[in-house]
C-alpha positions as CSV (number, residue, x, y, z in Angstrom):
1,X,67.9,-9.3,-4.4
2,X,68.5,-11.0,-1.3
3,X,65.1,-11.8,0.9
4,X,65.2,-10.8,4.7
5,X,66.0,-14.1,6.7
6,X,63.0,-16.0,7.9
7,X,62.5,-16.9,11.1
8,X,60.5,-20.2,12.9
9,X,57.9,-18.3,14.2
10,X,54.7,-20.7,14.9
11,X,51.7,-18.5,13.8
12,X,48.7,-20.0,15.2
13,X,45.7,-21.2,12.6
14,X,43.2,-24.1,12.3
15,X,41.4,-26.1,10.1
16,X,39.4,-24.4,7.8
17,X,36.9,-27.2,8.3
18,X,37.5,-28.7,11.9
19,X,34.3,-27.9,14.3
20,X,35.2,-29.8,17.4
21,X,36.2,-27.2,19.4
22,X,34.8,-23.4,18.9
23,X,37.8,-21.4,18.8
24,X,37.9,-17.2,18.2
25,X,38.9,-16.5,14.6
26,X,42.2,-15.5,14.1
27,X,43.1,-12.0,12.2
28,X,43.9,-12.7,8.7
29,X,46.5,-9.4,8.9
30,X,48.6,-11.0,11.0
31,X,48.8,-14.4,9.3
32,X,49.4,-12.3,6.4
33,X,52.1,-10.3,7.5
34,X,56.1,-11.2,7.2
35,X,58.2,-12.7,10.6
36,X,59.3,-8.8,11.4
37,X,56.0,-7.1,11.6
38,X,54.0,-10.2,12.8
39,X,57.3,-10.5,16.3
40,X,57.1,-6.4,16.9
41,X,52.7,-7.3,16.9
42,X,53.9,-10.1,19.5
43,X,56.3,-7.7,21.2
44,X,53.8,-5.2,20.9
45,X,51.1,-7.5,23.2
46,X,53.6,-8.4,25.9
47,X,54.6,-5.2,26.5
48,X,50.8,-4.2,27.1
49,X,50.6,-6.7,29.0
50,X,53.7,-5.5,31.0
51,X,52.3,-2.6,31.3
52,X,49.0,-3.0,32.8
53,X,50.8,-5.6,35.6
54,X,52.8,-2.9,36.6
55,X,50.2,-0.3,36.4
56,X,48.3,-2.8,38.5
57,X,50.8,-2.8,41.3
58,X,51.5,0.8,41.1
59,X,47.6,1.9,41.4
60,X,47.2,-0.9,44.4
61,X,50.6,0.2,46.3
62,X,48.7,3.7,45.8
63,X,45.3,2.7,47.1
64,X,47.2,0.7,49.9
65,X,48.9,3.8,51.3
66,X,46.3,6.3,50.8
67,X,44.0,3.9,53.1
68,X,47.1,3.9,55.8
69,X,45.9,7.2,57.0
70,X,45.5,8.0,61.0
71,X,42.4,9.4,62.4
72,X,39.7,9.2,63.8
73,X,37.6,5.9,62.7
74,X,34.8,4.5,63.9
75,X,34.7,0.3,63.8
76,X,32.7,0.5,60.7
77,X,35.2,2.4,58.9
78,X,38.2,0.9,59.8
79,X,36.4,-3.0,58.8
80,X,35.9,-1.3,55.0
81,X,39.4,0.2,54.4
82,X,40.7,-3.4,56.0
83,X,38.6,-4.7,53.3
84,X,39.4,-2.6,50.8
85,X,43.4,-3.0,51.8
86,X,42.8,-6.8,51.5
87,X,41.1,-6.8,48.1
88,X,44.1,-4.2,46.5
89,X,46.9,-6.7,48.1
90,X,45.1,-9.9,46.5
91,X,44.7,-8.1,43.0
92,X,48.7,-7.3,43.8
93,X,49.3,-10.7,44.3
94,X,47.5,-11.8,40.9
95,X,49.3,-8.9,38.9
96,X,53.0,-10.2,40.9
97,X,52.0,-13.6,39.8
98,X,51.0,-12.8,36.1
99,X,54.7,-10.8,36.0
100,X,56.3,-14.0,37.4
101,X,54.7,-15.7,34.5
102,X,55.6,-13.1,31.8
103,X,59.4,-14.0,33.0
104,X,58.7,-17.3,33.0
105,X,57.5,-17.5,29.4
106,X,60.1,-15.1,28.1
107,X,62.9,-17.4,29.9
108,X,61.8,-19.8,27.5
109,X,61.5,-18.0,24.8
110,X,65.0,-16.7,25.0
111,X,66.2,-20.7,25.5
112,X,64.3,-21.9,23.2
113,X,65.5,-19.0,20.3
114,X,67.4,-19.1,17.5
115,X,70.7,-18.8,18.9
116,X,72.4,-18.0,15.3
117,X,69.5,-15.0,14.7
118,X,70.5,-13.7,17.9
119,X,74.0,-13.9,17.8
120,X,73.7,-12.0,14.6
121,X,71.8,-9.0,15.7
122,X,74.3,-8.5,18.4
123,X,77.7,-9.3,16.1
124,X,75.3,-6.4,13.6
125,X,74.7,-3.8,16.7
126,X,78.5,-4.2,17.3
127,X,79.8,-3.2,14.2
128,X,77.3,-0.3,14.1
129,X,78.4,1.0,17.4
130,X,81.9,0.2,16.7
131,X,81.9,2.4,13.4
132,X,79.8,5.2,15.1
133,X,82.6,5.1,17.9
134,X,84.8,5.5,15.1
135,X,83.1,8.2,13.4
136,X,83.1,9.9,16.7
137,X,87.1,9.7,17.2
138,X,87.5,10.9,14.2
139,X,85.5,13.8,14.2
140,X,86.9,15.3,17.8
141,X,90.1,14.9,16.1
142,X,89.4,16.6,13.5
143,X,88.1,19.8,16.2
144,X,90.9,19.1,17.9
145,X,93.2,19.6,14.9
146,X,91.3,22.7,13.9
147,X,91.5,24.2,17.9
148,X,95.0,23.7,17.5
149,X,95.4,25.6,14.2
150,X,93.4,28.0,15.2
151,X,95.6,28.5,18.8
152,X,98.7,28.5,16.7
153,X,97.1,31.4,14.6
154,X,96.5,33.1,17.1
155,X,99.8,33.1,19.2
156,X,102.2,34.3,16.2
């Protein structure tokens, strides 16, 4: 039986003996686990990541807004939403920056891929969309050629 392809993952791990530096303990699952469960884990954590960036923004575009609002203020009021308008921008900043990074990282990832692997997921998805295209022609030509039957029936 031919064995799923293997890809050049680096998987992080140390020396069992090495006690320069204290460094957390790795989870033994996901050494354990094959190259396509250990990259959707991977994929898993950078889309959390995503995630909370964005959240990030949203919730501080949010608080940024809300605190926009005309009225009556006294001096002491309108000092604490300035604060608090300041301190959502500069965590806005840090989430804009992480995101920049998160591109950054994935740049390289995607340069510094397995061209091959990916060219052969894509030439794969083709030919499945390609034969489901198929499929699909042949199938609404088949309704088409029992519409028409049917038509004829009905006009003799």
């Amino acid at each position: 039986m031919a064995e799923p392809p293997q890809t050049d993952v680096s998987r992080p791990s140390a020396l069992p003996t090495a006690k320069l530096l204290q460094r957390p303990t790795f989870n033994q699952a996901l050494v354990d686990q094959n190259s396509d469960e250990y990259l959707d884990t991977i994929e898993e954590e950078w889309n959390k990541k995503l995630d909370s960036e964005v959240e990030i923004l949203v919730d501080g575009m949010v608080d940024i807004v809300s605190l926009a609002s005309i009225g009556d203020k006294d001096k002491f009021r309108i000092a604490q939403e300035s604060f608090q308008a300041e301190s959502r921008a500069e965590s806005m900043v840090r989430a804009a920056n992480s995101l920049l990074s998160i591109t950054h990282s994935l740049k390289l990832l995607l340069l510094l891929s397995d061209e091959a692997q990916i060219a052969h997921r894509r030439d794969a998805e083709l030919k499945h969309v390609q034969q489901e295209k198929n499929e699909a022609r042949q199938k609404v030509a088949e309704l088409l050629d029992g519409l028409m039957n049917s038509k004829g029936d009905l006009s003799q």
